[in-house]
Structures are given as structure tokens and as C-alpha cells.
N, C-alpha and C positions, 0 to 999 in steps of 0.2 A: 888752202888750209885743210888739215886735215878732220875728216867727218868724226863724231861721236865713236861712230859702229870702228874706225882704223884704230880710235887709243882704245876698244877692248881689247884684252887678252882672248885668247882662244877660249881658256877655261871660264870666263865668265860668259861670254857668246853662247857655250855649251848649256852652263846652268838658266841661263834665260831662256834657252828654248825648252829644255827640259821641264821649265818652270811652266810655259805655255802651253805644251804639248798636256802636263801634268791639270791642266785647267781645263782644257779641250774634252780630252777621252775620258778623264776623272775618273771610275772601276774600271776601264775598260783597257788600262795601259800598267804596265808593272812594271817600275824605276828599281835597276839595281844599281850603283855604285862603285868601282875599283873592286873590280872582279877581274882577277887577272891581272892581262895585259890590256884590259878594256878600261876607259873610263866610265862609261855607262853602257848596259846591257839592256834596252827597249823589249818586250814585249807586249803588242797589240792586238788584241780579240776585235774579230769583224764577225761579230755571231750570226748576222745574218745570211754570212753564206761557210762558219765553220770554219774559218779559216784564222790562225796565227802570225802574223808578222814578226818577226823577229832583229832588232839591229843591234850591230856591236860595232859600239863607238868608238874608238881609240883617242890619244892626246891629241892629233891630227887633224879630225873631224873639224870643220867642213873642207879643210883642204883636202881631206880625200875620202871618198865614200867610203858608207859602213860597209858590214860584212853582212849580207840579208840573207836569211833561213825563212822560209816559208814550211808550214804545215799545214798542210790539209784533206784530210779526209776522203775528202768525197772527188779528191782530183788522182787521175793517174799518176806514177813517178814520173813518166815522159812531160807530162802538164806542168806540173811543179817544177822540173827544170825548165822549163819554158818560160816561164812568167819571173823566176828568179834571173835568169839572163836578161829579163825585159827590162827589169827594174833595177840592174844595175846599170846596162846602156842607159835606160833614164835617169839614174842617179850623177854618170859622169861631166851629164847637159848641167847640173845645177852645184857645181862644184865651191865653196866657197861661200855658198849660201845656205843658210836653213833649209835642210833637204825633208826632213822627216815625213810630214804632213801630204809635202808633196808628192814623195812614194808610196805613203798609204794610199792615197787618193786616187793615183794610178793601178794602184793591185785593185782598188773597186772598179776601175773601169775597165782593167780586163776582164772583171765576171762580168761585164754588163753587155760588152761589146761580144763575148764568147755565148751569150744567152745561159748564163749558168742562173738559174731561178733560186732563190732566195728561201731560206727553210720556212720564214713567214707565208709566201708563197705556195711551197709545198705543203704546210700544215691547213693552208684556206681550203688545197685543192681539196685535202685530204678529208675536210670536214664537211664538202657539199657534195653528196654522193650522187651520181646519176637516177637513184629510184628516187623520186618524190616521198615524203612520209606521210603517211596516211591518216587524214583527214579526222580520223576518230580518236585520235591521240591527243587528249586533253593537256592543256597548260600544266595542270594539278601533274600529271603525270610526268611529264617530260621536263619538270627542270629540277627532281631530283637526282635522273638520271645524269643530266648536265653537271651536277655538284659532284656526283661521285666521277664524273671524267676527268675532272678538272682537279680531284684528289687526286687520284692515280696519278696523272701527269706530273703531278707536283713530287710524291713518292718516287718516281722514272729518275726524274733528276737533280735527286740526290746521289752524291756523287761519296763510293767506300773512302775512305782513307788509308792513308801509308800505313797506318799502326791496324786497320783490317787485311792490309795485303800480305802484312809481317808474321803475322797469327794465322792465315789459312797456309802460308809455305811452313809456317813452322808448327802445325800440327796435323795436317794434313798429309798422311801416310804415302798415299798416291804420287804427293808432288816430292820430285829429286829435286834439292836443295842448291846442286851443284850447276844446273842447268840454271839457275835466275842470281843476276846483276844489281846493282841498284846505282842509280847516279842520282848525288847530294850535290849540294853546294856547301865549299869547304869555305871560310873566312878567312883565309889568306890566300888559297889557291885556285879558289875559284871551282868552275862543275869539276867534280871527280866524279869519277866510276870505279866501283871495286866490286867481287863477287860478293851475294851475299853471306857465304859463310866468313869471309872477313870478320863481321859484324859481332858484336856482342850487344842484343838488342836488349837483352836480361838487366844490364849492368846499371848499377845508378850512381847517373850521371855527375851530382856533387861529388861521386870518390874519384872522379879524373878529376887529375887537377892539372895535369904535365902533358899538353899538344904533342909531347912527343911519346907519352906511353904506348906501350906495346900492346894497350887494349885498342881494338877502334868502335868507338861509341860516338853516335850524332843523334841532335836530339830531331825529333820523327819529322819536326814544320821543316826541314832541311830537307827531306828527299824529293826531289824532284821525278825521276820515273822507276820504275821495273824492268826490267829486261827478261825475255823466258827464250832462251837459244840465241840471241842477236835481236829480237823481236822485242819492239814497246810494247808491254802491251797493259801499261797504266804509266797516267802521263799527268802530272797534276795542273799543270799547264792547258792543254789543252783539250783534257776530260776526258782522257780515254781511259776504259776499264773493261779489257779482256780477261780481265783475273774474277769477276763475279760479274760483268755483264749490266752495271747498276747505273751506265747513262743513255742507256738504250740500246746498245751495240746487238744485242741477240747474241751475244756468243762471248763463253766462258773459258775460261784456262784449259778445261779438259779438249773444245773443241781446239784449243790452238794447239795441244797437244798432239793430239788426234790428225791436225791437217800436217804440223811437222812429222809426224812418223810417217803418214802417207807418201808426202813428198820424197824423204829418202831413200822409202822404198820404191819408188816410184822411178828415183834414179839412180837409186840400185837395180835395175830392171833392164836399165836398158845397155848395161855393159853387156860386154862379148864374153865368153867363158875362155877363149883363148889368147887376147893379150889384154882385155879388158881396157877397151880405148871404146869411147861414148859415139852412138851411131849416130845420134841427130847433137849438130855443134852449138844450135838454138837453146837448149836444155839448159837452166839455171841452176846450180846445184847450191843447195843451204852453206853458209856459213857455219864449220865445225862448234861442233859445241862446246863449251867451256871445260875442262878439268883444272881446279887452283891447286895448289900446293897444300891447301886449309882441308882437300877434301878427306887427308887421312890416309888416301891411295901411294902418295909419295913423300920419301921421309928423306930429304937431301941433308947430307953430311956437310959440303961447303957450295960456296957460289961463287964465281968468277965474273966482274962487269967489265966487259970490254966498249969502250967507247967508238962508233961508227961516224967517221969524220971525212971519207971519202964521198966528195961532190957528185960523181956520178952515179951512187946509190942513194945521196938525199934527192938528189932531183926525180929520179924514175920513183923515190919513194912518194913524194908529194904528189906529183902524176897520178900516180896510182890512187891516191888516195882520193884526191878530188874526183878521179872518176868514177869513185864509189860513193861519194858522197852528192853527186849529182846524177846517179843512175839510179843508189838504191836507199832514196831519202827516208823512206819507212824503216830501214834498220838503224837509224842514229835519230835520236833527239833531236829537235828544234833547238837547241842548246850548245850543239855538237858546234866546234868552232873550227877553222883550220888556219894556226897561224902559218904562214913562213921561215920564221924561227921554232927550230923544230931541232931535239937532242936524241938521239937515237942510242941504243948499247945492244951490246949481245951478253945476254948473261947464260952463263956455262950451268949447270945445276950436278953438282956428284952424288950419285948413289951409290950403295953400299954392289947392287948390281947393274952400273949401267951409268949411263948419262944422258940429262932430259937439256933440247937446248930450247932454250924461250929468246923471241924478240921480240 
């Protein structure tokens, strides 16, 4: 006879775990819904050591494992590809079963078993310092100091928002426009990314009324991070903020500035002045920076979209990609997906002098 669990459907299998899981982490997990090509999109906060789990479900699940994106901070790229290979070989062991809980539960016992200490941890060490406090330092005294630490702390992590991030690029003289991204979540298509001069952040909102206006306006709880050159560096996910430095980071837009122009010149430096080929082959060179079509610099007359349907350039395309997306996990979102199904084009762009080609 067959069991309970064989006459569910998949999709009720799915919402009953989703339903559990939802009980379990209770703030700690954000349920998205038919995003995509996904049926649910998992994200889970392990605060205790900083770290983001990320799953994307598809209709499939649990016949076949999610897509896992790990983010973390305080771990090398090389690390983060590590444990994400862990926990997909782990994922394949439990195939057909409610996997979730039991891949979160494994990312914890990699930090345990790697001795990665816990920010609770680090904040204990932080607070018992090796000099003893001196003896004369009355109660009266020292736990007003305690109230104002414990302000401050509190002030640390608050975290700016999208509509502060939007307002220092856009009136802040210093920052190029053209250099920062923004990836939303769209309600039919799920995360996009588009430059921010795209945007019309000004416009209000009840006068769109037509998804397919030529304005593009989303309303601010939508964006999910920033980009400045290829670089996150505000992530509302999981609380990064390079752009004013407001969850503790020590370091602000100007310093991410400051470190990307070093670096370019840094390998602008080491070319040869006679065929300009790079002397050490170790050398990472940035990702070019953004120029869009919005920036004003290019004014194309017409565009040509050619569709790229030849197997042996999707395939080295995919390649390629995953091995960027496993080498250099700091420049893409926790968010960042890579299906298989995958449409490519070459679109032609004519100018009045010249021609710009984009893919």
C-alpha cells in the first residue's frame, strides 16, 4: 500500500517543509515564491558566524538538489568554494528527502569542525581584556559607561538603507553614476540587475501604470544590493555597507574607490612598454567598468539582435561562467543564480561614427 508522504504531490511536499522550516528559523529565514524559474528562493542567516545560506528550489526539488550560494564575509573566495562543493556532495546523499535543515546543519559543522569562532565568541574575547580594571573604579562609575557602550553598539548596527544609498550617488559630486548597478527583484522576472542611471528614482510611482513603460521605476523595499565597478558593496541581505560604512565595516565608498584605482594602476604597472603583455601571469586584473548606453556618451541610431545558438559557444559560455562564479563569489550576489537554460544574442549598436558591439 502506498504511504501518505507517495500520494503527495511534490508541490505540497515542498510547502510543508517550507511551512516547517518557516517555524524553525522564524526571522532568521526569508521565503520567496515563483521567482523565476524557481519555486522557492530560501534565504538563511547563521549570525553567529556571519554567514548566508542561500537555496533555489525549482519544481523538482527534492528529486534534485537546490542551487546553494553561500555568502560570507569573513571566509576567503577559495573557502566559500569549498564548503559550497561540500554541501552539494552532501545534498546528493539526501535526495528525495527534505534536505533543507539538513544542509544548514552541515554548513554549521563545517565552521565547528574548521575552528572558525563565533562573533559571540569574538565579542566575549573582545570584552575581557588582559589588563585587569583597577580596583578603584567604583560601581557608580562604571555602569554608565556600560550604558553608553551598549548605545553605541546599538547605533553600529543600524544598518543605511536603499533610499540613503540612492541620495549619496545622486548628489554626491565625487561619485560617477555610471560606475554603480543596482540589482531588484522584478515580479515576474525575478533578480534583475540594471545600471543605475536606468533608473528614474524621482518619478511617482502611481503615474506608472504600464510594466512595460519606457520609464523604469521600482519601488525602494525591491532593491536588493549596489554594485560600484563589479563590487557589492551594500547588500540588504546580508548587511553589507561599503557605501557609508554603517554595520561596522570600517570602510566607506571613497575607500572602495580609492582601492579600485590603486589596483588598476597597480596593473597598469606592470605591463612592458613594448608589446605590453603582463609579466607576472598570477596578477588579477578588475573587471572593466560599466559604460551604458543611458550614460549620454553614446547616442546609437539603430540596434541589430542576433541570436547565438551555436552549442559550442553556449557550452564554453557556461564554463566560463561558473568559473567565475566559483572563483570570484565577492563580485555576484548571494542571489546571483546560474541556470542552464541560458539565451544569449549579439546585439550590433550603430553610430552616427562608428559601431559599439555589446554581448
Amino acid at each position: 500500500m502506498a504511504s501518505s508522504n507517495d500520494n503527495k504531490s511534490t508541490s505540497d511536499c515542498q510547502k510543508d517543509e517550507i511551512s516547517s522550516l518557516s517555524d524553525h528559523f522564524k526571522e532568521k529565514i526569508r521565503i520567496l515564491s515563483s521567482i523565476g524559474q524557481f519555486s522557492y528562493i530560501l534565504k538563511i542567516r547563521a549570525d553567529q558566524y556571519d554567514v548566508s545560506l542561500t537555496l533555489q528550489l525549482d519544481e523538482s526539488y527534492p528529486s534534485k538538489i537546490p542551487e546553494i550560494i553561500i555568502t560570507a564575509p569573513r571566509l576567503t573566495p577559495d573557502q566559500v568554494s569549498l564548503v559550497q562543493q561540500l554541501l552539494q556532495s552532501y545534498s546528493k546523499t539526501l535526495l528525495n528527502h527534505p534536505m533543507v535543515l539538513s544542509i544548514y546543519s552541515r554548513l554549521l559543522q563545517w565552521f565547528a569542525e574548521n575552528n572558525i569562532q563565533t562573533l559571540e565568541t569574538s565579542a566575549t574575547n573582545n570584552n575581557n581584556p588582559s589588563t585587569p580594571r583597577s580596583p578603584t573604579h567604583s560601581a557608580s562609575t562604571t555602569a554608565p559607561i556600560t550604558t553608553q557602550n551598549s548605545t553605541e553598539t546599538n547605533k553600529k548596527s543600524s544598518m543605511k538603507t536603499a533610499e540613503d544609498v540612492i541620495s549619496r550617488i545622486e548628489w554626491d559630486v565625487r561619485l560617477d553614476k555610471r560606475y554603480f548597478r543596482v540589482g531588484y527583484i522584478d515580479r515576474f522576472l525575478g533578480l534583475q540587475e540594471k545600471a543605475f542611471n536606468d533608473f528614474d528614482f524621482k518619478v511617482d510611482l502611481s503615474t506608472v501604470s504600464d510594466r512595460h513603460s519606457t520609464i523604469l521605476a521600482i519601488p525602494k523595499h525591491r532593491i536588493q544590493y549596489f554594485k560600484y565597478n563589479n563590487e557589492i558593496i551594500w547588500d540588504k541581505e546580508t548587511r553589507t555597507d561599503l557605501m557609508f560604512g554603517s554595520t561596522g565595516s570600517q570602510e566607506t565608498i571613497y575607500d572602495v574607490i580609492e582601492r579600485h584605482d590603486n589596483l588598476m594602476e597597480s596593473n597598469h604597472a606592470i605591463l612592458t612598454p613594448n608589446d605590453d603583455t603582463v609579466e607576472n601571469g598570477e596578477v588579477s586584473f578588475p573587471l572593466p567598468r560599466y559604460l551604458t548606453l543611458t550614460d549620454g556618451t553614446y547616442k546609437p541610431n539603430y540596434y541589430l539582435s542576433i541570436p547565438i545558438t551555436d552549442s559550442m559557444i553556449l557550452a564554453h559560455y557556461i564554463s566560463y561562467r561558473d568559473h567565475l562564479l566559483s572563483t570570484y563569489p565577492s563580485y555576484f550576489s548571494a542571489r546571483t543564480n546560474s541556470p542552464d537554460n541560458i539565451h544569449l544574442h549579439m546585439t550590433i549598436l550603430t553610430f552616427l561614427r562608428g559601431i559599439f558591439i555589446s554581448d
